[in-house]
N, C-alpha and C positions, 0 to 999 in steps of 0.2 A: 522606429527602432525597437519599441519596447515587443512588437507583435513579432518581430524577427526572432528574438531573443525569447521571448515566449513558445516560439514553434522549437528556435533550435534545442531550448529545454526539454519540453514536451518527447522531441525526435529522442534526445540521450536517455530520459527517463523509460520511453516503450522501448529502446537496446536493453536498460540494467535489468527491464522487466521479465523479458525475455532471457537475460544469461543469467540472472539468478533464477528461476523458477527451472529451467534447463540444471543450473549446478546441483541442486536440490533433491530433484528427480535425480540426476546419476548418480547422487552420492549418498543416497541415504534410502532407507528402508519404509522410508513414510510413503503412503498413498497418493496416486494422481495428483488431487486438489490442494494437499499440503503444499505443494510449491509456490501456489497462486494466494496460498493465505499467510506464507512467510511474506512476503513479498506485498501480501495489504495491511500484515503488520507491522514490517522495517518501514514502509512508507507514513503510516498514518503516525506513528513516534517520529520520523521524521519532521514531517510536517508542524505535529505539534511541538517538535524542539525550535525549529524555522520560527516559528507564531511565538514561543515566549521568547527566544532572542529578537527576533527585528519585531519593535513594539511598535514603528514606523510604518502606517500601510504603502503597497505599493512599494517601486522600485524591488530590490531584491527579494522581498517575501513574495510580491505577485511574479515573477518570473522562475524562483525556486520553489515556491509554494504551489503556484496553479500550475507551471510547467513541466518543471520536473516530478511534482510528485505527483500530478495530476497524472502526466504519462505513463510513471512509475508503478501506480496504484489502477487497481482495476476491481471494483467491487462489480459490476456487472457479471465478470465473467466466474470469481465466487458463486455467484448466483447462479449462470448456467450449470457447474459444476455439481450446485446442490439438486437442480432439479435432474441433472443425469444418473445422478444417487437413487433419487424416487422413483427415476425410467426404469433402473436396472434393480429395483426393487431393495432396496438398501436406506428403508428410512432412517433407522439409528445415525447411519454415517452420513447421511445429507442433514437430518438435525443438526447433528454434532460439527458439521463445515458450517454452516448458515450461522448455527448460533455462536458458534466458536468465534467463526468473523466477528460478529458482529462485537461480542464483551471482549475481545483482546484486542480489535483495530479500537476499538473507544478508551481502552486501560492502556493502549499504545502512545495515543494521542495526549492523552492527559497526563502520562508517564513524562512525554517530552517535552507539553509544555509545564511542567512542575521545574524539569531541568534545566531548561530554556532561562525560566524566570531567575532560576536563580544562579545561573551565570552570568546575568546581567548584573 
């Protein structure tokens, strides 16, 4: 049951991933990659809210945690995004995605689990 529930997660997460990153792009003026780095930052504050509220491993953290945000989150394709930066000769703005990810998904994280905890 629990791999079911982990796929059907997984499956809803790469949907929100896709129609936020989509919302993103059409409504705003920010660059390509910005939609895929809202989208690794809503997840990783996600995640880290998930982890300080269920202090419990397993059961709901391993199916909203590794499924859904696992889905939801795509640091991978961050990464493609930064080295299309450097293809198309745009180092400043492939630093600035790469590094960007990386100190706001970790001040995401830690943001949420700060909140997490102390709604517990």
């Amino acid at each position: 049951m629990t791999v079911l529930l982990l796929a059907l997660a997984g499956g809803l997460g790469a949907v929100c991933r896709f129609v936020v990153d989509g919302v993103v792009r059409a409504h705003t003026s920010l660059a390509d990659p910005d939609g895929i780095t809202v989208v690794n930052v809503t997840g990783s504050f996600l995640l880290g809210l998930l982890t300080g509220l269920l202090t419990a491993p397993g059961g709901a953290l391993l199916v909203l945690g590794t499924g859904f945000c696992g889905g939801y989150t795509t640091f991978s394709t961050a990464m493609v995004d930064g080295v299309n930066l450097l293809r198309d000769g745009r180092l400043a703005r492939a630093l600035a995605t790469v590094g960007g990810t990386l100190v706001l998904t970790v001040a995401a994280a830690a943001l949420g689990a700060a909140a997490g905890a102390a709604l517990v």
